[in-house]
BADOFI-289834 format. One record per residue: residue in three letters; x, y, z of N, C-alpha, C in turn; residue number from 1. Coordinates in pm, whole numbers, plus 50000, padded with zeros to 5 digits. Atoms other than C-alpha are relative to their C-alpha. Example, Ala and Ser with C-alpha at 12.3 -4.5 7.8 and 13.67 -1.06 7.14 Angstrom:
! residues 2
   code    n_px    n_py    n_pz   ca_px   ca_py   ca_pz    c_px    c_py    c_pz   pos
    ALA   50089   49881   50000   51230   49550   50780   50090   50120   50000     1
    SER   49918   49881   49994   51367   49894   50714   49923   50109   50073     2
This chain:
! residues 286
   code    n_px    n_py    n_pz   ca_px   ca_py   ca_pz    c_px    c_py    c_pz   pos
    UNK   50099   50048   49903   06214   36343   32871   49890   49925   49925     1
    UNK   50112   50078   50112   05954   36096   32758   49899   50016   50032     2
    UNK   50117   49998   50014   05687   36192   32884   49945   50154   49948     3
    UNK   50030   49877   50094   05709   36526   32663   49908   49950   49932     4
    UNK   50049   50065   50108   05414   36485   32440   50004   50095   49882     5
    UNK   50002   49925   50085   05449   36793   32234   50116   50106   49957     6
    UNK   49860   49888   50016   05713   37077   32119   49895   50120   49910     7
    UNK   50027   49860   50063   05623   37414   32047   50063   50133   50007     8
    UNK   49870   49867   49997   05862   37670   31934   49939   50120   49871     9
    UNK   50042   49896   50077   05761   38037   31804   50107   50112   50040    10
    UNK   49886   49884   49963   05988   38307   31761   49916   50119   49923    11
    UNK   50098   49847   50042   05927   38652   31638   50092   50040   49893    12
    UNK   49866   49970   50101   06271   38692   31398   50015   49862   49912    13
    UNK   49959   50165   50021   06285   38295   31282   50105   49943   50087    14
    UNK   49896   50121   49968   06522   38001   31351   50074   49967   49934    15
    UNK   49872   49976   50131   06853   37982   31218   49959   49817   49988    16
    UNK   49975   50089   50042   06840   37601   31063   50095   49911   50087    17
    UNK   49936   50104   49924   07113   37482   31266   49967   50013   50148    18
    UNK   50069   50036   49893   06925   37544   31584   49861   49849   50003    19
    UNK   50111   50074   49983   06624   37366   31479   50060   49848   49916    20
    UNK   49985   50116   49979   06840   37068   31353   50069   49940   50110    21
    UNK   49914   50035   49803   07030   37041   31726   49874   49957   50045    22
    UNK   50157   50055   49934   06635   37011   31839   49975   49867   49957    23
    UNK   50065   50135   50072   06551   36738   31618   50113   49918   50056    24
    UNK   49950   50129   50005   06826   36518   31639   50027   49993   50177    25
    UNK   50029   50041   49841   06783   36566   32059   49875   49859   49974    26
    UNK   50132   50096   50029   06445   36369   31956   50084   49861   49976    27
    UNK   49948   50193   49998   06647   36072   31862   50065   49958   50064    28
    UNK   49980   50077   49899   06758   35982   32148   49918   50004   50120    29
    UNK   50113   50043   49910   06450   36011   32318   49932   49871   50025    30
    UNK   50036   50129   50000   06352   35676   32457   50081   49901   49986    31
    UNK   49941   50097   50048   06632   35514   32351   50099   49901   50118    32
    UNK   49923   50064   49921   06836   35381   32651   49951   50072   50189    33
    UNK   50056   49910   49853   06678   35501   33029   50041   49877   50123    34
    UNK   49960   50127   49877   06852   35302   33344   50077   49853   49948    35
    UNK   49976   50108   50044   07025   35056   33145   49944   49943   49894    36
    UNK   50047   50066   50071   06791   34937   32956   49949   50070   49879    37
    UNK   49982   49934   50132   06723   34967   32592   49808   50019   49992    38
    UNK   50144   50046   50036   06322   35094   32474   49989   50085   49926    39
    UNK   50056   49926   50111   06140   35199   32191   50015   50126   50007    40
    UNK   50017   49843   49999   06186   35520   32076   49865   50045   49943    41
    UNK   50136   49928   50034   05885   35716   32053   49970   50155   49969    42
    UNK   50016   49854   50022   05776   36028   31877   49920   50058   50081    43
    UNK   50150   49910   49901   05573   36332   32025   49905   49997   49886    44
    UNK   50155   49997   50062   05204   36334   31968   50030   50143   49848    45
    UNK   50045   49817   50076   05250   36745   31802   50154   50065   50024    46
    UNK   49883   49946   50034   05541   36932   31659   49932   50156   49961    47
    UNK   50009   49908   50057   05479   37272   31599   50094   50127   50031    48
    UNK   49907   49896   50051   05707   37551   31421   49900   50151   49947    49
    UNK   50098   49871   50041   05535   37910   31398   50118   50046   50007    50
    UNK   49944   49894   49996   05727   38201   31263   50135   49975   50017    51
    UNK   49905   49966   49966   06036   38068   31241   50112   49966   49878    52
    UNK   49936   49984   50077   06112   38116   30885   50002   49831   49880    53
    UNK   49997   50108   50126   06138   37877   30543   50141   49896   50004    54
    UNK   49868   50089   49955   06507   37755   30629   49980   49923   50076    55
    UNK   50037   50088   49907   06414   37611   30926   49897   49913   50025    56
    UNK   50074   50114   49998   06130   37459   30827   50016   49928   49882    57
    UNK   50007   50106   50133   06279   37320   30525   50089   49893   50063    58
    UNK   49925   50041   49938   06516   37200   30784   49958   49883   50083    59
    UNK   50121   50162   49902   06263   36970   31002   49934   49959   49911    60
    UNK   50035   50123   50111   06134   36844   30696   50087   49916   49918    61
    UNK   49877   50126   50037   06426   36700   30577   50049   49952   50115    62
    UNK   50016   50059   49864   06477   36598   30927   49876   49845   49991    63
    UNK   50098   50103   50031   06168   36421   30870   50038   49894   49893    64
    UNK   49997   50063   50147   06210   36251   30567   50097   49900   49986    65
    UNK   49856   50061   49982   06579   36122   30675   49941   49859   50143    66
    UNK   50049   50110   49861   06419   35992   31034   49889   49992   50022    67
    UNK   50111   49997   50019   06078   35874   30963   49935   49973   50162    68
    UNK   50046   50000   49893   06063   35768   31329   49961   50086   50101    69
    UNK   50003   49863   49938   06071   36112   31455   49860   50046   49977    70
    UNK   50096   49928   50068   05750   36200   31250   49897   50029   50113    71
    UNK   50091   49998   49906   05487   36325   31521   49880   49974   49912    72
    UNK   50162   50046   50036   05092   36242   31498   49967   50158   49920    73
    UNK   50081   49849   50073   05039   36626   31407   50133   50100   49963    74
    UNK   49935   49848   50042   05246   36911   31245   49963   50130   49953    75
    UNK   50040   49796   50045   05175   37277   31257   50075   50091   49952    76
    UNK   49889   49925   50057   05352   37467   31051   49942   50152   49961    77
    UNK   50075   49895   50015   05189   37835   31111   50107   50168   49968    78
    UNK   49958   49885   50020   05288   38174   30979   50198   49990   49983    79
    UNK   49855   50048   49988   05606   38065   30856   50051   50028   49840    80
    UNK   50011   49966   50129   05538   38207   30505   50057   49861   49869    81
    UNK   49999   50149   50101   05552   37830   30288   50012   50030   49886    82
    UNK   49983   50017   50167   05684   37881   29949   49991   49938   49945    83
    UNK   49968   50115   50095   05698   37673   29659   50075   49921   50044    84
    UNK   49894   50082   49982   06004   37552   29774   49987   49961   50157    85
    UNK   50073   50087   49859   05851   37486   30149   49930   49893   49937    86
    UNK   50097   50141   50029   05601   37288   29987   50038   49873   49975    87
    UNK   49964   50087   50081   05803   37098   29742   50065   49901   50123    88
    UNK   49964   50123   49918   06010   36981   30076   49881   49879   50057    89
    UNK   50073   50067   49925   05676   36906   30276   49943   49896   49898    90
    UNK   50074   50090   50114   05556   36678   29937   50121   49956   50055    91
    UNK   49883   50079   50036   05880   36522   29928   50034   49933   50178    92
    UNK   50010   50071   49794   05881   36436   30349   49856   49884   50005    93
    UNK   50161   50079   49997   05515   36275   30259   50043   49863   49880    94
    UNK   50000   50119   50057   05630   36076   29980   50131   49899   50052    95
    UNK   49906   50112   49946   05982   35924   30140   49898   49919   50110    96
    UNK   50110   50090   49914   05724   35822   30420   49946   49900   49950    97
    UNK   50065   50114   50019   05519   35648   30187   50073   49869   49942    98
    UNK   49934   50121   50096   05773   35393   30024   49903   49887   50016    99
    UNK   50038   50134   49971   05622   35062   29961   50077   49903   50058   100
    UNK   49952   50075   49913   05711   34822   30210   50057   50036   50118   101
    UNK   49887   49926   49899   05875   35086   30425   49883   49982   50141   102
    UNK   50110   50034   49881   05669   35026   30786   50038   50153   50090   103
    UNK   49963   49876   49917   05636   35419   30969   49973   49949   50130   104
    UNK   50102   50040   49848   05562   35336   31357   49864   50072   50011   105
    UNK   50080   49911   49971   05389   35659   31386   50006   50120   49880   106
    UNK   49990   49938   50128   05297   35822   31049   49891   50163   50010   107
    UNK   50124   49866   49965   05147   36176   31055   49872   49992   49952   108
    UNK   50156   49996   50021   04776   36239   31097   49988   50082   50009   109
    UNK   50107   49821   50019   04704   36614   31050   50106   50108   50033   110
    UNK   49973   49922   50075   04877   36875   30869   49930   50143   50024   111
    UNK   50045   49908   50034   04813   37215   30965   50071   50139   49955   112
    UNK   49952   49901   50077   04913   37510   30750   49923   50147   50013   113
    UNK   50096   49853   50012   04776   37857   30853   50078   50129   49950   114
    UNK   49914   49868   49988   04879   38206   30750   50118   49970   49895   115
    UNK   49837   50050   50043   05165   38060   30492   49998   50037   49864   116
    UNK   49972   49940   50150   05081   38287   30196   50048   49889   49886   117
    UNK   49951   50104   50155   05123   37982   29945   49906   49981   49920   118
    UNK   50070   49989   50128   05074   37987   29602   49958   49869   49963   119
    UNK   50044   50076   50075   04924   37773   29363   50059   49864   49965   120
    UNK   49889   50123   50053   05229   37555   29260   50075   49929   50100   121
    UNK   49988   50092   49923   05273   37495   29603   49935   49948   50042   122
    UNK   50141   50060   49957   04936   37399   29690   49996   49876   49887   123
    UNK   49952   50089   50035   04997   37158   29404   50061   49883   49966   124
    UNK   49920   50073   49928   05278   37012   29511   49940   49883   50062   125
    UNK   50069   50103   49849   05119   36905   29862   49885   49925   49944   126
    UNK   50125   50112   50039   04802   36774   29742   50012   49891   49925   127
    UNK   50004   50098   50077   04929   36580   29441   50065   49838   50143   128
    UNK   49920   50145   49908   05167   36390   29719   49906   49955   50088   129
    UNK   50122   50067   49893   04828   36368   30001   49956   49903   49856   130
    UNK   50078   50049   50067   04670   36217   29692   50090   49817   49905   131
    UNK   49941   50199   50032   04902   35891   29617   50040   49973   50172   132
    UNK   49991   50088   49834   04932   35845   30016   49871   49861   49987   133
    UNK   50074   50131   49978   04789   35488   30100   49967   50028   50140   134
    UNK   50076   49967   49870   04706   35618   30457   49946   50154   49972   135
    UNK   50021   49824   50003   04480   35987   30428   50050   50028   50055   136
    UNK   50002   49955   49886   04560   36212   30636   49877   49999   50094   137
    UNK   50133   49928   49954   04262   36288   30906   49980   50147   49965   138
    UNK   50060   49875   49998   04309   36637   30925   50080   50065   49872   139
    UNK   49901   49911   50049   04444   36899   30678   49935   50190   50069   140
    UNK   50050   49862   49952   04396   37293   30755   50081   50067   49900   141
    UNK   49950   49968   50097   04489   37518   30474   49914   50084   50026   142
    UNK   50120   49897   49937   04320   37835   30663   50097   50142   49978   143
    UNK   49908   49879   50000   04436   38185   30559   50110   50009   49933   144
    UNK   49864   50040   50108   04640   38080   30250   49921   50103   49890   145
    UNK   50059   49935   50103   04524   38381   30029   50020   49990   49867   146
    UNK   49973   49975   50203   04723   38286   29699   49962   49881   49944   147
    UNK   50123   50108   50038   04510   37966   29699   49870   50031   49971   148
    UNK   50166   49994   50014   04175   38122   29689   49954   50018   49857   149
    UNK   50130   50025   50121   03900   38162   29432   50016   49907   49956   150
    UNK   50075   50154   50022   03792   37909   29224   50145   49917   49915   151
    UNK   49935   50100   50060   04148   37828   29028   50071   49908   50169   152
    UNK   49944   50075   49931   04295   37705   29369   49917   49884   50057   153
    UNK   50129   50137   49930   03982   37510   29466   49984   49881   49845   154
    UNK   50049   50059   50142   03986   37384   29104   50144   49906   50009   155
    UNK   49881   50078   49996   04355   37255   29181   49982   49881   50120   156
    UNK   50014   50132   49913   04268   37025   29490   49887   49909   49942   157
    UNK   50122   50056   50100   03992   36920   29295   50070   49885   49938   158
    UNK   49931   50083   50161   04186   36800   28988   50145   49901   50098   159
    UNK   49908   50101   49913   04458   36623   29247   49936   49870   50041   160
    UNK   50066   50094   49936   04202   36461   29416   49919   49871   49944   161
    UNK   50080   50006   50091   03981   36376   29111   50022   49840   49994   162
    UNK   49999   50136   50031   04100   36003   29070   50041   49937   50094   163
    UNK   50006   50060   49876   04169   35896   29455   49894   50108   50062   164
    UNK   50042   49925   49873   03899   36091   29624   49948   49937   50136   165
    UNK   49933   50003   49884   03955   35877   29939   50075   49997   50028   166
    UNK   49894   49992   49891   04237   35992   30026   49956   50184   50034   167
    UNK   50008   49874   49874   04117   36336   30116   49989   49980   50138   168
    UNK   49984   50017   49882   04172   36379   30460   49826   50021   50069   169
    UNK   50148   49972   49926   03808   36343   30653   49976   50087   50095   170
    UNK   50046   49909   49939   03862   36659   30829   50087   50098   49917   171
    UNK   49949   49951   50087   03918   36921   30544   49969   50201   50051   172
    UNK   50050   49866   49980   03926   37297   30643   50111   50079   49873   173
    UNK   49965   49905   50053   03962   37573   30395   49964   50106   50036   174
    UNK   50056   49876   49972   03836   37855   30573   50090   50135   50006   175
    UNK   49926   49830   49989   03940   38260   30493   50080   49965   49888   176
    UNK   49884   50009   50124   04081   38135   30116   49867   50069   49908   177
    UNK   50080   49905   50074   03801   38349   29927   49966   49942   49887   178
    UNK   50005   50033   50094   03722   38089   29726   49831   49987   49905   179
    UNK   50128   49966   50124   03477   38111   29383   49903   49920   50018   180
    UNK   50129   50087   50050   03147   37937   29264   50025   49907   49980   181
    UNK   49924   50084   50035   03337   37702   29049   50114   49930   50056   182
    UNK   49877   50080   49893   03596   37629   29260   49949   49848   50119   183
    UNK   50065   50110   49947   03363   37487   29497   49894   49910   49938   184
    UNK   50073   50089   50065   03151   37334   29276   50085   49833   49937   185
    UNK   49915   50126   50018   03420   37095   29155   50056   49924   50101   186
    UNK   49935   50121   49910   03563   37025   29474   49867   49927   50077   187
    UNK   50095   50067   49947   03212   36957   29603   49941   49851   49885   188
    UNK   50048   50117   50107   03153   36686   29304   50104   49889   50011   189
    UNK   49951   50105   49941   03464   36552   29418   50015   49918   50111   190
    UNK   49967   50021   49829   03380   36506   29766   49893   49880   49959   191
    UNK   50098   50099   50032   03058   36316   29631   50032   49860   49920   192
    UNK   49944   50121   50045   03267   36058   29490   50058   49915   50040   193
    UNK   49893   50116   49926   03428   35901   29778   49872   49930   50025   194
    UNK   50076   50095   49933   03307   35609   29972   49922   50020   50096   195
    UNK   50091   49981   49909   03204   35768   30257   50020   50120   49996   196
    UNK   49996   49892   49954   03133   36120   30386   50138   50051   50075   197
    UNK   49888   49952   49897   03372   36373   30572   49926   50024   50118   198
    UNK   50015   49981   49856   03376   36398   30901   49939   50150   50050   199
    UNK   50015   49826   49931   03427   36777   30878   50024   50087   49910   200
    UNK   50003   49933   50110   03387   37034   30614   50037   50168   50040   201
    UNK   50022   49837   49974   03499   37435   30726   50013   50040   49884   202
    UNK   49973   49948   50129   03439   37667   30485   49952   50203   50036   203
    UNK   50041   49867   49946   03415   37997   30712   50022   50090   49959   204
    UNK   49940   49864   50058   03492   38341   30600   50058   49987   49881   205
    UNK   49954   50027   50149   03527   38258   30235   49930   50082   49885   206
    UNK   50108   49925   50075   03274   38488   30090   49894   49974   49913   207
    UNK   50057   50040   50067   03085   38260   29982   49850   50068   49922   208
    UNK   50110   49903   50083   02772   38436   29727   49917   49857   50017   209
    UNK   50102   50063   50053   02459   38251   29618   50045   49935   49916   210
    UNK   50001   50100   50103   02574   38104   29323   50134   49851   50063   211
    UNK   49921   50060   49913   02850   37918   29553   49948   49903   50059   212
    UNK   50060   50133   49896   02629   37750   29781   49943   49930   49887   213
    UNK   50119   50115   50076   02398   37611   29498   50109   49932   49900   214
    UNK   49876   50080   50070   02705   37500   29313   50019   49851   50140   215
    UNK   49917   50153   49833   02831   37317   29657   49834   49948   49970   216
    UNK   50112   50132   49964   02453   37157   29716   49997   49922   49860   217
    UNK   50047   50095   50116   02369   37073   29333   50153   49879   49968   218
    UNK   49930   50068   50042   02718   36882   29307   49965   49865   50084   219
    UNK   50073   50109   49905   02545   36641   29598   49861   49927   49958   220
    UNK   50153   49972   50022   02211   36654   29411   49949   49782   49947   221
    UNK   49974   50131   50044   02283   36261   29307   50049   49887   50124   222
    UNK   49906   50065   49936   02491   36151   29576   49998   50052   50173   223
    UNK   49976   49920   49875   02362   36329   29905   50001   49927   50106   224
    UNK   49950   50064   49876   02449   36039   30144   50171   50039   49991   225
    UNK   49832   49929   50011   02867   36227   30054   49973   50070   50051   226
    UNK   50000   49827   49944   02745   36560   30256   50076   49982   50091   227
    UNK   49991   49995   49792   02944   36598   30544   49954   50013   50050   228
    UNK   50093   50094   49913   02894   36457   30840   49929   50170   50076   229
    UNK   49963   49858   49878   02980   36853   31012   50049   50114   49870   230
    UNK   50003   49883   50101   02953   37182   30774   49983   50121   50076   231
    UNK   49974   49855   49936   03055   37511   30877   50030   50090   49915   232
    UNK   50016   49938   50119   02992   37772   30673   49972   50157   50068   233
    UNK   50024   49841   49902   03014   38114   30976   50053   50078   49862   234
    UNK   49902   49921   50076   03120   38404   30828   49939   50081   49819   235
    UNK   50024   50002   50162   02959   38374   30452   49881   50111   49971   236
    UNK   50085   49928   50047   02745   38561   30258   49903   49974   49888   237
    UNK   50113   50087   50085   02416   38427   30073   49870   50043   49973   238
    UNK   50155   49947   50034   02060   38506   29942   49976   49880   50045   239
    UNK   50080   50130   49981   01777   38303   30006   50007   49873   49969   240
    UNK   50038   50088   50058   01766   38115   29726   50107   49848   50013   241
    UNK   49882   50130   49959   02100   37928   29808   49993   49931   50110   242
    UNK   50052   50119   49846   02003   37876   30177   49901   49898   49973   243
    UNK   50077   50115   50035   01712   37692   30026   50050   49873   49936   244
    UNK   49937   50138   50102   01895   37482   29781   50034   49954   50103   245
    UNK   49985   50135   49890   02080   37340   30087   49983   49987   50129   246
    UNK   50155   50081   49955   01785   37303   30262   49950   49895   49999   247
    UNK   50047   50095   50043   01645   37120   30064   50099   49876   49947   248
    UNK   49922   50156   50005   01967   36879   30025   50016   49956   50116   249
    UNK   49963   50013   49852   02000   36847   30409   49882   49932   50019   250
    UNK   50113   50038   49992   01641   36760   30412   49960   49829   49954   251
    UNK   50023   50120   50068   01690   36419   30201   50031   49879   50131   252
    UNK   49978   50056   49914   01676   36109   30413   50127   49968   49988   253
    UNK   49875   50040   49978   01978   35983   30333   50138   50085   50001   254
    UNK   49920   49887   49969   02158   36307   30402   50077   49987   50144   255
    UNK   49914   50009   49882   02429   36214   30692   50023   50125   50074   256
    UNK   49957   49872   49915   02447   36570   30793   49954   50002   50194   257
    UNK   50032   49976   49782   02479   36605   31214   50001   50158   50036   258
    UNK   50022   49853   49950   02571   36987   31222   50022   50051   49915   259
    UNK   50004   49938   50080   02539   37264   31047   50015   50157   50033   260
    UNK   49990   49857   49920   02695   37605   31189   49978   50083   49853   261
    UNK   50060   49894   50151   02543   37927   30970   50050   50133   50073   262
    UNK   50015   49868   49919   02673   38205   31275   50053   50120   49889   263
    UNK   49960   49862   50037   02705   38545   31096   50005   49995   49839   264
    UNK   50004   50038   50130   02565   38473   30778   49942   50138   49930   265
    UNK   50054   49824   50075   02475   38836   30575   49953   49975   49875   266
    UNK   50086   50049   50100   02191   38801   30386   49935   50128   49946   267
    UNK   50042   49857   50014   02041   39091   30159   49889   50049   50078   268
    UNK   50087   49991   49962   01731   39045   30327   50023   50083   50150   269
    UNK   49931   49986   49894   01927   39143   30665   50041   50117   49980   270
    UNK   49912   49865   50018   02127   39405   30486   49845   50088   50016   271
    UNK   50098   49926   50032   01747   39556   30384   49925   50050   50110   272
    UNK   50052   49970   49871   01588   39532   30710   50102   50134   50119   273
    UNK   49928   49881   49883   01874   39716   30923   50019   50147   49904   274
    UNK   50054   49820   50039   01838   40005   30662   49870   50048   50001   275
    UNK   50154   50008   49961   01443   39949   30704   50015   50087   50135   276
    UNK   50037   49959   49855   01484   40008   31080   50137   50132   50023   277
    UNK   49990   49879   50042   01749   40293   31036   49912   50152   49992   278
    UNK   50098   49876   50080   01520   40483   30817   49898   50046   50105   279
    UNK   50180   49896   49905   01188   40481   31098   50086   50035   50091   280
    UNK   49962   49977   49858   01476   40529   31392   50030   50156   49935   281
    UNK   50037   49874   50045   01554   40867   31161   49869   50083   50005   282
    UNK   50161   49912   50019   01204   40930   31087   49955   50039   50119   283
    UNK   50090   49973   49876   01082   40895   31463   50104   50112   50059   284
    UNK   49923   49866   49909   01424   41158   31560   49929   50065   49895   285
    UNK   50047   49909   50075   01289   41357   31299   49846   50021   50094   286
């Protein structure tokens, strides 16, 4: 049917491989002949595969990779546990895409990866290949990937990015990867090196400390028309002295910042007070 714009298949056991290539290659003959007449085939806007196993999604990525016309605008690939060897396909689906001279109709714009337990060498992988793309992505999401966090996995998109940093995607979420001081300090020095700002920065439930945030502001401390445009930072955990530092970088005129979510930020000062008021709600039962 063509006026499907999306597919979304979740199972609770996975997808044997040769189900989910019977799906795909239905897709190519979508559009292709309706009443006689012959018309463009057209992909769906959003593809998404939850939970239905590493076979089967190594299976629609070589799907991909074979029929670039198939490629939808978005792919979600959630809780589907992404190995090394997931990754290595999804790099290798990103770079047949890019051939030179090769023309995609409809080339993917946003990559999301939640929940997919991937390590280091696959986080690797993917980024080195986002990072020779000649189109960014817009979005990536890399939310709830725990064997990426602290500061060596933030230190690896970093060092990918380090000599194209426009091609990061201008809507970058890492949120719930627990990542270090250093981690973000490098990728924030690389963010200050593109041409323009991001659009969109999450960085929620990461645990971020004090020495974290003033890492992230001082890597801007040169360059603070790079802040993102949109910073989200719920969830974290900070002293004063870091909320001040970026404060006082948000504060610069040529600071592009538009929003700045802080909900549920745990500050010692916070921790001190609710054992403050504790203590007299004891004292006054006493």
């Amino acid at each position: 049917n063509d006026r499907w714009q999306s597919l979304d298949v979740t199972t609770r056991f996975g997808m044997p491989a040769k189900a989910v290539s019977l799906l795909m290659e239905a897709l190519l003959v979508r559009g292709t002949r309706i009443g006689g007449r012959r018309r463009k085939r057209r992909s769906l806007d959003r593809i998404r595969f939850c939970q239905v196993g590493p076979s089967g999604v190594e299976c629609f990525l070589t799907f991909l990779g074979i029929h670039p016309e198939v490629i939808p605008r978005v792919i979600c690939l959630d809780s589907n546990w992404l190995e090394n060897r997931g990754c290595e396909f999804l790099a290798e689906m990103l770079r047949r895409t890019n051939v030179k001279g090769k023309t995609i109709p409809f080339p993917v714009e946003e990559i999301h990866l939640r929940n997919e337990g991937m390590e280091r060498r696959g986080l690797q992988l993917l980024v080195t290949a986002l990072a020779e793309r000649r189109t960014p992505l817009e979005t990536l999401v890399l939310e709830h990937n725990c064997g990426i966090g602290g500061s060596k996995g933030m230190m690896v998109i970093a060092d990918a990015f380090q000599h194209n940093p426009d091609a990061i995607p201008s809507n970058l979420c890492l949120s719930g990867n627990r990542m270090g001081p250093r981690g973000l300090g490098s990728l924030g020095r690389v963010l200050a090196q593109r041409k323009f700002p991001l659009e969109e920065l999450r960085l929620e439930n990461n645990c971020l400390c004090d020495e974290s945030v003033k890492e992230f502001a001082d890597a801007f401390r040169e360059r603070p028309a790079n802040v993102p445009k949109r910073l989200i930072l719920d969830g974290n955990r900070f002293e004063e002295e870091g909320f001040l530092r970026l404060l006082g970088l948000i504060a610069k005129r040529d600071c592009p910042l538009e929003t700045l979510d802080m909900n549920y930020i745990i500050m010692d000062n916070d921790r001190d007070d609710g054992n403050n008021n504790n203590n007299n709600n004891d004292d006054n039962a006493n």
